[in-house]
C-alpha positions in Angstrom: 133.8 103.6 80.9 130.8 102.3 82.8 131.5 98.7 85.6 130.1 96.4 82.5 132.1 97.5 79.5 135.1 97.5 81.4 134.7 93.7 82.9 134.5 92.8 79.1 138.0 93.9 78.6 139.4 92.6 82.1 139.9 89.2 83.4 137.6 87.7 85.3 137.0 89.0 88.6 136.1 86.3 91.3 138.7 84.1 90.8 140.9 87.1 91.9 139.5 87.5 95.2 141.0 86.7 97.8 138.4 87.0 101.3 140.5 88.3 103.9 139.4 86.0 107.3 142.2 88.0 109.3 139.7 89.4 112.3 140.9 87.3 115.3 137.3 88.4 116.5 135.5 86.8 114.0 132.8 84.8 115.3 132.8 81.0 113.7 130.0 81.1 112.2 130.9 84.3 110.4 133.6 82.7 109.7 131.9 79.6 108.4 129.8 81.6 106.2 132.2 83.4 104.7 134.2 80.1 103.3 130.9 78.6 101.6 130.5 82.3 100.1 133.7 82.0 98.8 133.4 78.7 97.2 129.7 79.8 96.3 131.0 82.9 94.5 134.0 80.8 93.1 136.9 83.4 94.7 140.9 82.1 94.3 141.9 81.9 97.4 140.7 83.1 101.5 143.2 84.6 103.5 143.5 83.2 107.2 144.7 83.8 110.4 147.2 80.5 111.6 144.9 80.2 114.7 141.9 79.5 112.2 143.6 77.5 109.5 142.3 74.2 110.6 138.6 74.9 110.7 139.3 76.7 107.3 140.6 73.4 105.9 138.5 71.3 107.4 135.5 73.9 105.8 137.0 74.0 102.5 137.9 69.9 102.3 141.0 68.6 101.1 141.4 70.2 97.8 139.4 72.5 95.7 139.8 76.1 93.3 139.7 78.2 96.6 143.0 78.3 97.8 143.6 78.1 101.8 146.4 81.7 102.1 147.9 81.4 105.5 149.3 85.2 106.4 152.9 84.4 108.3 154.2 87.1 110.5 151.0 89.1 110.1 150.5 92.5 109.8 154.6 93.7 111.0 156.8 91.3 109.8 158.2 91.6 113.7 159.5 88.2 114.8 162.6 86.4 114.8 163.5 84.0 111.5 163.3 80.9 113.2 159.5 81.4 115.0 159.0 82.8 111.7 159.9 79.6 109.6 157.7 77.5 112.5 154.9 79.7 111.9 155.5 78.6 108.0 156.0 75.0 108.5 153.1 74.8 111.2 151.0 76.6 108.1 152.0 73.8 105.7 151.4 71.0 108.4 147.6 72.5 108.6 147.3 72.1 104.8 147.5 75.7 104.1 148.2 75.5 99.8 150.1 79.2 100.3 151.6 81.4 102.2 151.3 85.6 102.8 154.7 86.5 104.3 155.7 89.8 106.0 159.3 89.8 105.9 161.8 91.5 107.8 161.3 95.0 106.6 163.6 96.3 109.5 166.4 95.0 108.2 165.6 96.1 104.8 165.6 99.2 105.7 168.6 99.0 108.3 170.5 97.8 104.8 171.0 94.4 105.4 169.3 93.0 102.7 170.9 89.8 102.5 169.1 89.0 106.2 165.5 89.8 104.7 166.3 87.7 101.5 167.8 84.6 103.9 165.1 84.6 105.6 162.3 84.2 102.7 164.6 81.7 100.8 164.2 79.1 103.9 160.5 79.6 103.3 160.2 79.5 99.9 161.7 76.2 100.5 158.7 75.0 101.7 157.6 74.9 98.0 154.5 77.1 99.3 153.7 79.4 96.7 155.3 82.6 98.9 153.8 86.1 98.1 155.7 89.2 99.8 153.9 91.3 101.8 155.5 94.7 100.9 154.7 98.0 103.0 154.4 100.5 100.1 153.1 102.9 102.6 156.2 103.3 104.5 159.4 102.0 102.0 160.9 104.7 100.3 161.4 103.8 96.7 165.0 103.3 96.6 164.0 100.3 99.4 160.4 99.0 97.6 162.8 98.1 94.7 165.5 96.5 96.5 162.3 94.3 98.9 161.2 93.5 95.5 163.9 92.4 94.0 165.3 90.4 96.7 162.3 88.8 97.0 162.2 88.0 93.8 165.4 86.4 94.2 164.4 84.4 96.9 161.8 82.3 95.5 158.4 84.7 95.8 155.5 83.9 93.4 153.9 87.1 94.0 154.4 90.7 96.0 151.7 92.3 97.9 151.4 96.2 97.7 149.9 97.1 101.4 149.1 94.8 104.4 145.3 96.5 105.1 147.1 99.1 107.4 147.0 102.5 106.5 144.4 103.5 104.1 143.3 102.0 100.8 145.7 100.6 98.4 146.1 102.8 94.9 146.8 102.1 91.3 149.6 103.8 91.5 151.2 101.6 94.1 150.3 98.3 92.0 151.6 99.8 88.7 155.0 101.2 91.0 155.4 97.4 91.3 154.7 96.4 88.1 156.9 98.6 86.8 159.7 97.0 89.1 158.5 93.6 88.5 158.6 93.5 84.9 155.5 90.8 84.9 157.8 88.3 86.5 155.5 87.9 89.8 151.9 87.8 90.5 150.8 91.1 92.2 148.2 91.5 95.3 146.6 94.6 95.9 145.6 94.4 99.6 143.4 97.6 101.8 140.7 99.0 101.5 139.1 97.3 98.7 135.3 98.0 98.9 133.9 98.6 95.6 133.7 97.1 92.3 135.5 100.2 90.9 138.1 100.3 93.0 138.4 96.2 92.1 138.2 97.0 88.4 140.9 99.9 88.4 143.0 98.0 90.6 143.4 94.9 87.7 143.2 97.3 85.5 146.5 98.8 86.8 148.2 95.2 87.0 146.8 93.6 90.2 146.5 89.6 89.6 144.7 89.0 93.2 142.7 91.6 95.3 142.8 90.6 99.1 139.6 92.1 100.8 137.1 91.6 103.6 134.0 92.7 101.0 134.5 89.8 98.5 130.8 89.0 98.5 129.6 93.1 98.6 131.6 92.8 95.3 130.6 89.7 93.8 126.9 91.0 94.5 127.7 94.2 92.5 129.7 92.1 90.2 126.4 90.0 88.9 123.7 93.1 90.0 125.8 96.1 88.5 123.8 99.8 89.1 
C-alpha cells in the first residue's frame, strides 16, 4: 500500500512527532529553528536536553500544543535516585510539561525490581506525565515484561521502545510492547526514524509518538509524498 493510502487509514502523523533536540552540540540557532519548525509543522511534543530546557520554554512560550519533553537520566539510566529525582524536579521548575525517564535498568536486571519501580513512583509524583525509557535492545524478554509492568505500576503514561542507541527501532519491538501493554500506556518508538515509511509502519504497528531528529525531513515528505 503506497505512503497516501495508508495515511488515510492511520492517525495523523505530526501531532505524533516528537523532534529529538538531544545533540548537546547543537548550535542555538539550530536549535531555535528547529522549535518554530515544530510549532510550524504542528508536532506533539520536542524532546530536550535539561541544559537546554529554558531556551526551549522560553522559544515555545508558556503554553501551547507542542509539548516541552525533558529526557531525565539520558541515554543510561546511570545515576543515583536522589540526583535523579533533582534532575526531575529541576525539569518541572523549568516548565518542562513531561518527562522521558531512563530508569534503573541495572537493577532490573540485577532482580531488584522493587528498587527500579521506587524509584519511578517518586517521579511520577511529580504529576509529570512519565514515559519509560525501555532498552529493548538489551532486556531479555522475561525482563522487558517485568520493566513494563512495574512501570506501569508506578505511575508511567507511556513506555519507550529504544533510547536512539543501537540501530533503528522495529515494528516488532513496538508491537512486543503492545502486546505486553494491553493498550494501557501510550507507546514511543524512538531510533532511527528517518522516513515516512518507517513513520507509517511504526503507528501502524501501535506507536502513539515517534521520537526523531528528521521531524521536518518527514513532515516535508508527509505534505510532498513521491
Amino acid at each position: 500500500m503506497t505512503a497516501p493510502a495508508r495515511r488515510q487509514d492511520l492517525p495523523d502523523l505530526p501531532p505524533l512527532i516528537h523532534q529529538a533536540l538531544l545533540n548537546p552540540l547543537l548550535l542555538e540557532d539550530d536549535l531555535l529553528s528547529l522549535c518554530d519548525a515544530s510549532r510550524q509543522y504542528g508536532f506533539g511534543g520536542v524532546g530536550a536536553s535539561l541544559i537546554h530546557l529554558q531556551t526551549i520554554r522560553q522559544r515555545l512560550g508558556g503554553s501551547g500544543p507542542v509539548k516541552l519533553i525533558a529526557a531525565v537520566a539520558f541515554p543510561f539510566g546511570a545515576l543515583p535516585a536522589d540526583l535523579k529525582q533533582a534532575q526531575a524536579e529541576w525539569a518541572a521548575a523549568q516548565g518542562a510539561d513531561a518527562l522521558d525517564v531512563t530508569p534503573n535498568l541495572a537493577a532490573l536486571v540485577n532482580g531488584q525490581p522493587n528498587v527500579y519501580a521506587e524509584e519511578l513512583a517518586a517521579i511520577a509524583s511529580l504529576d509529570l506525565p512519565m514515559t519509560v525509557v525501555l532498552d529493548v535492545n538489551q532486556l531479555s524478554p522475561e525482563q522487558l515484561a517485568l520493566g513494563a509492568e512495574a512501570a506501569l505500576d508506578a505511575g508511567a503514561a507511556s513506555l519507550q521502545a529504544g533510547n536512539g542507541f543501537g540501530g533503528a527501532v522495529t515494528t516488532g519491538q513496538v508491537k512486543q510492547l503492545r502486546q505486553l501493554t494491553g493498550g494501557r500506556c501510550g507507546l514511543k518508538a524512538v531510533g532511527g526514524i528517518k522516513t515516512l515509511d518507517h513513520a507509517l509502519d511504526l503507528v501502524e504497528a501501535g506507536a502513539t509518538a515517534l521520537g526523531t531528529g528528521h521531524g521536518p525531513a518527514l513532515a516535508q515528505a508527509l505534505r510532498h509524498p513521491g
